[in-house]
Each structure stands twice: as structure tokens, then as C-alpha cells.
N, C-alpha and C positions, 0 to 999 in steps of 0.2 A: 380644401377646395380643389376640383379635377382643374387640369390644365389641357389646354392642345397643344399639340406640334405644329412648330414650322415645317410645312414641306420642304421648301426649298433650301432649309439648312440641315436636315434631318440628316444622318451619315445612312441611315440605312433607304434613302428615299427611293434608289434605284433596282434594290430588293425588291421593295415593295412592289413597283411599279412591274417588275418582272411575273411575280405571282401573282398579277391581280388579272391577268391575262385568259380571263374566260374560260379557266377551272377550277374545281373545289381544291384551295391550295394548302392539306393541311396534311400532317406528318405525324408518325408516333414511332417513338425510341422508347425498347424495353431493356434496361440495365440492372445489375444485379449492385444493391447497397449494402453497403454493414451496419446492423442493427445490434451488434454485440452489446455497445455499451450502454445503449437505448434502450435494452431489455432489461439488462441487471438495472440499471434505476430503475425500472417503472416497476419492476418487482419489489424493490428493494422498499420502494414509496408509496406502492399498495396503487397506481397508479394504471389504467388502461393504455395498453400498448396500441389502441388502435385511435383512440384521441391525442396519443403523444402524437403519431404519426402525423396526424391531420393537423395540432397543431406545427410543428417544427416545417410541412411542408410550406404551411399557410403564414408562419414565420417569416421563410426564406423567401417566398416570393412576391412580398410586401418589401423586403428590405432591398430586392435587385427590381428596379425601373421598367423593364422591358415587359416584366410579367404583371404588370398592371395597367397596359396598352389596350382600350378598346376600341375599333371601328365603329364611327358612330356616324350618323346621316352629317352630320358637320364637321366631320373630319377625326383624325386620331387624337381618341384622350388620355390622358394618364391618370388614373383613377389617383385621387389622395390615401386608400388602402382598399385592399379587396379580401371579402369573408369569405369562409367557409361554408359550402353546402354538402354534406356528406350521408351518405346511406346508414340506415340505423338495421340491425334485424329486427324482426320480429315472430311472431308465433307462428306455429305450422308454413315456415317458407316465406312468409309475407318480408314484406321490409317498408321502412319509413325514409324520408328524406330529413333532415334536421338542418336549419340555419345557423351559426350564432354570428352575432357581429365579433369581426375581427378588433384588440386594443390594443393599440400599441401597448409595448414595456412587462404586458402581463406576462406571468412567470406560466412555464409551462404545467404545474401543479395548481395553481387559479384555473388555468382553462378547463381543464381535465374535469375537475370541480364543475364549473360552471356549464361546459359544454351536455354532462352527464345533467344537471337540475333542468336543462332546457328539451334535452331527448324525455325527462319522464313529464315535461309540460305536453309535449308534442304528443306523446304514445302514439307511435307509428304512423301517425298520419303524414302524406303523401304533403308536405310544406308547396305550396304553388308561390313563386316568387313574384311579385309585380313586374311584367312583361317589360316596364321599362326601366328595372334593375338589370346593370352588367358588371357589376362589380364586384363578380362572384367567383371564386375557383371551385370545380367539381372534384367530389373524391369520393372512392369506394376501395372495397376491399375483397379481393376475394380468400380467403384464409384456410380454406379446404383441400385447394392443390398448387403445385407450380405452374409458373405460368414460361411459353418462349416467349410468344408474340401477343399482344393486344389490341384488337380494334376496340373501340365502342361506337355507341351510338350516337351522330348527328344530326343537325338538321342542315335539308341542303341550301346551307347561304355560305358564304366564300366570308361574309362580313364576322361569321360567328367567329368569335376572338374569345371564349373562357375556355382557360387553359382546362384540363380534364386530366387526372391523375388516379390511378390506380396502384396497386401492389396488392402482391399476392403470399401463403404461406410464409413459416419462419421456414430456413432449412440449413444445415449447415455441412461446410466448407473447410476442413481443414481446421479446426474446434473454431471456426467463428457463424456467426450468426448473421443471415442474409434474408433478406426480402428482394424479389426483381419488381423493379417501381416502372410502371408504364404510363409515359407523358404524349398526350395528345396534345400538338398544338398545331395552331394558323402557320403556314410559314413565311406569311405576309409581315408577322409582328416578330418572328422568332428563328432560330436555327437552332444547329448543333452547338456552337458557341456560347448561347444562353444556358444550354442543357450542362453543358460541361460549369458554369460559373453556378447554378443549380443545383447539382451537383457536391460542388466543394462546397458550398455555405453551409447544405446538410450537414456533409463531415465535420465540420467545423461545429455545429451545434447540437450533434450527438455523440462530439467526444467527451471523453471521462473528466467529469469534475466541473464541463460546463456549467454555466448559472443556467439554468432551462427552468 
């Protein structure tokens, strides 16, 4: 069940309070990850490198607090877990939106599974979420070039708090294996601080031998 925030014991209340100062307060950091050992599994286990992705980010920011913070007409909530909504291709250029709901504990080869049986339920259709779900993390991919920087597309409310994640091509570095992952967020609910603990949970769950 979602929970609120105390304001007035919140550590980051005065953040908040700074951003919310009558601009669109929101930020995107593009960094380059290592996807080495990420890849050799998902080869290895016949497994899609682009639903690992979406699972492990959708993983990591269920398991860190901040990244499941909405702006809601009644105050700041913390959602009890937030899904995945992610771009699917399709034929001649088209593309699909796909939902799944996020489970705790599933192993990253159950998702992969299950994620792929719900895109061929969907077949490319454009998924419209119920306007009064926020419990969503966005993700797409762009796999055709490198990316420096990223904007994407908003809508202009200061309230909107789902996080938006992108990454682009494999390419590599010195023999490893990189994607640059670009995080759109509020910076009413978030910083660099978050990005950096973000970050290492990845590392941590695309290293060699993980349980994924």
C-alpha cells in the first residue's frame, strides 16, 4: 500500500521547497554504463538485451525509495512499487508502448519471458495508461547511434514525477561493453546523489554471476 511523507520531518523538505519555485524543475544526466557482463548473460541465455535492461533498471529503482516518489494532489507518495512502461518496435518505423506490472523477487529470465508474451498480446498498439496511474517508470531505447545528450518529451507540469530513462547503442571502450543511459528526472523528488546510488545498484546487479 502507497504511503505519504511527513513534510516536516522529510530531510530533503527544503529541496523541495527550493524547486518548486515557479519552474519546470527537472533535469537529465547522460552517463556511460557497463553492459559487458550483461550482454555475455543475455547471449549466453538466449535472453533479450533490451528487456534485461528495462528489467534491471525497473529492478533497481523499486529497491532505492526515492525513485518511487509521486507528486500527488495530497501530497508526496511513495508508491509500494512502480512498473515498467517501455517502447516496443514495430513494422515499417512504427513503434508500440508495452506495460507489465513490476514482482517483486522475479528472476530476470521470468521477466524477459513474460515481458516478451505481453508485447505479442499488445502487438504494437500504442498501451494508454489510466490517467490516474503514476506508478510508472518510462523507458525506451534508442540502439541505432550514440547518444551525448538527451532531452525527451514532457508535459508542462512541474508535478510530473515519472522518472524517464533512455539508453542508447552497445559500443565499446577499451574491450568493454558500454551503453550511455539517460535519466530524466523532477529535481523536486531527486539529484545527482540518487543518480550516483542508481548507478551502483546497476553495477551491482549486472555483475558476473549475479542471481538476475
Amino acid at each position: 500500500m502507497d504511503r505519504y511523507i511527513d513534510m516536516e520531518t522529510w530531510e530533503r523538505r527544503d529541496a523541495y521547497r527550493l524547486f518548486s519555485r515557479g519552474y519546470l524543475p527537472f533535469f537529465s544526466v547522460t552517463t556511460p554504463v557497463d553492459v559487458t557482463e550483461l550482454t555475455r548473460f543475455t547471449k549466453k541465455e538466449g535472453l533479450s538485451f533490451y528487456r534485461a535492461m528495462v528489467y534491471n533498471v525497473t529492478r533497481a529503482m523499486n529497491e532505492l525509495e526515492p525513485f518511487r516518489l509521486r507528486i500527488r494532489p495530497e501530497g508526496i507518495a511513495v508508491c509500494e512499487s512502480v512498473s515498467p512502461s517501455y517502447t516496443t518496435a514495430g513494422e515499417g518505423g512504427t513503434f508500440g508502448i508495452c506495460g507489465v506490472q513490476y514482482l517483486a523477487g522475479e528472476s530476470m529470465a521470468d521477466f524477459c519471458r513474460r515481458a516478451l508474451e505481453t508485447e505479442r498480446r499488445q502487438a504494437e498498439r500504442m498501451v494508454v495508461e489510466d490517467d490516474e496511474r503514476d506508478d510508472l517508470i518510462f523507458l525506451s531505447s534508442v540502439p541505432w547511434f550514440t547518444t551525448a545528450a538527451v532531452t525527451q518529451e514532457l508535459p508542462l507540469d512541474p508535478n510530473d514525477s515519472f522518472p524517464r530513462v533512455l539508453w542508447d547503442r552497445i559500443h565499446e571502450e577499451k574491450g568493454r561493453k558500454l551503453v550511455n543511459l539517460t535519466l530524466q528526472l523532477n529535481h523536486r523528488l531527486l539529484d545527482g546523489g540518487h543518480v550516483r546510488a542508481l548507478l551502483l545498484r546497476l553495477e551491482e546487479l549486472m555483475a558476473p554471476r549475479h542471481e538476475i
